[in-house]
N, C-alpha and C positions, 0 to 999 in steps of 0.2 A: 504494500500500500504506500504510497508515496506522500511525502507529507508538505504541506505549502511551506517554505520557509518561512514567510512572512505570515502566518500563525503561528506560527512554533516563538515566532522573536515576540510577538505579541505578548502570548501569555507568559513568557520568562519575563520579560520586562514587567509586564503586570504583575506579577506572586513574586518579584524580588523589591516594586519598589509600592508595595503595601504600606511598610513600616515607615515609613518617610516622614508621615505625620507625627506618629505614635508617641505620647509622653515624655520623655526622659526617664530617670528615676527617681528624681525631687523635684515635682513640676510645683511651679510657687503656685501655695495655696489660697494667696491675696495679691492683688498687687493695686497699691495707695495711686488714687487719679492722676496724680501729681508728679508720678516715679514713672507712668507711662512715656514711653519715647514718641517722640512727631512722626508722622509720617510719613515714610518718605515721599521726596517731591519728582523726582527724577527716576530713571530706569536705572544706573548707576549706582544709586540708593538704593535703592530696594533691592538688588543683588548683592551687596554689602553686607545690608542688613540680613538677608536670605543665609550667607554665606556665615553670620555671627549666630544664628541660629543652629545649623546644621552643625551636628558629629562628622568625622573623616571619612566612618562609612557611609552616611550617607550623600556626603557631595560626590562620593566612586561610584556610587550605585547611580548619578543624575548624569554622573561624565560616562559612565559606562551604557547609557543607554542610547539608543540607535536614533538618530535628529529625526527620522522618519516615524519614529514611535513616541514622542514626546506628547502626540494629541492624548497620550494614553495616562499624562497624569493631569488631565484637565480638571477632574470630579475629585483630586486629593490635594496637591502642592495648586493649582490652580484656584481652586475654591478656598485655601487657605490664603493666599496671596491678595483675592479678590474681598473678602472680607477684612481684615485684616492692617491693610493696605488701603483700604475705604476705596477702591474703584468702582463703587457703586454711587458715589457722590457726584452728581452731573456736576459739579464744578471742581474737581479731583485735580490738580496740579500733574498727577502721576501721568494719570488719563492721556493729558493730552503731551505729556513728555513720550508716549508710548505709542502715541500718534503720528506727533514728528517723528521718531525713530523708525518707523512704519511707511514714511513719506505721506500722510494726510493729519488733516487738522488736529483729527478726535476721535477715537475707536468706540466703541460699545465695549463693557468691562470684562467680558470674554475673551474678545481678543486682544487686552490690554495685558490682560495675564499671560496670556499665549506669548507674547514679544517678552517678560521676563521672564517667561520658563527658559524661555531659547536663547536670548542672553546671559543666563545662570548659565546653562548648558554651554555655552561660547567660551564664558569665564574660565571652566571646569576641564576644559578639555585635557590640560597638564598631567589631570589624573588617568583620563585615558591614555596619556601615556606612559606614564610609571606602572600601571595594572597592568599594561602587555608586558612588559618585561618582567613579572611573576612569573 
């Protein structure tokens, strides 16, 4: 039986980057309104910030995934980013930095996320290369 390659990539990408989201092991139990960080304004920003969040394994697990399969963490790191990130604010600073970067004014906050997954992913690519050499 012969198998589609680009299913097979699919679901190993999907059941490896599950966890992406997933807690820590001391997720702060409060945090004071005032101790909150701004948001970022920029695509630049929020990949920083993206990047201050993530463990090692998981920025290997976002470089080690295939730029063609990236739509595949739209419902996990995407909806984190998009909440989060406030790109649901039609006056979002980020929105339309992710516009310009896109080459148009203003995106819908779907595909505002989508240009910083794929610039996390751009950032990250380092690790796809030190993981081949494993």
């Amino acid at each position: 039986m012969a198998i589609d390659g680009c299913a097979c990539a699919k679901a190993l990408d999907a059941g490896r980057l599950a966890f992406l989201l997933a807690p820590g092991p001391n997720p702060p139990k409060t945090m004071a309104k005032s101790t909150l960080p701004q948001r970022p304004r920029t695509v630049a920003e929020a990949v920083d910030r993206l990047l201050e969040e993530f463990d090692e394994r998981q920025k290997a697990e976002v470089a080690l995934t295939f730029k063609t399969a990236l739509y595949l963490l739209h419902f996990s790191l995407g909806s984190h980013i998009r909440k989060t990130f406030g790109l649901w604010a039609p006056d979002s600073p980020l929105r339309r930095d992710c516009g310009r970067a896109s080459g148009r004014d203003d995106l819908p906050p779907d595909e505002a996320s989508d240009v910083i997954v794929e610039a996390l992913w751009d950032r990250l690519q380092h690790y796809r290369d030190f993981n081949t050499r494993l």
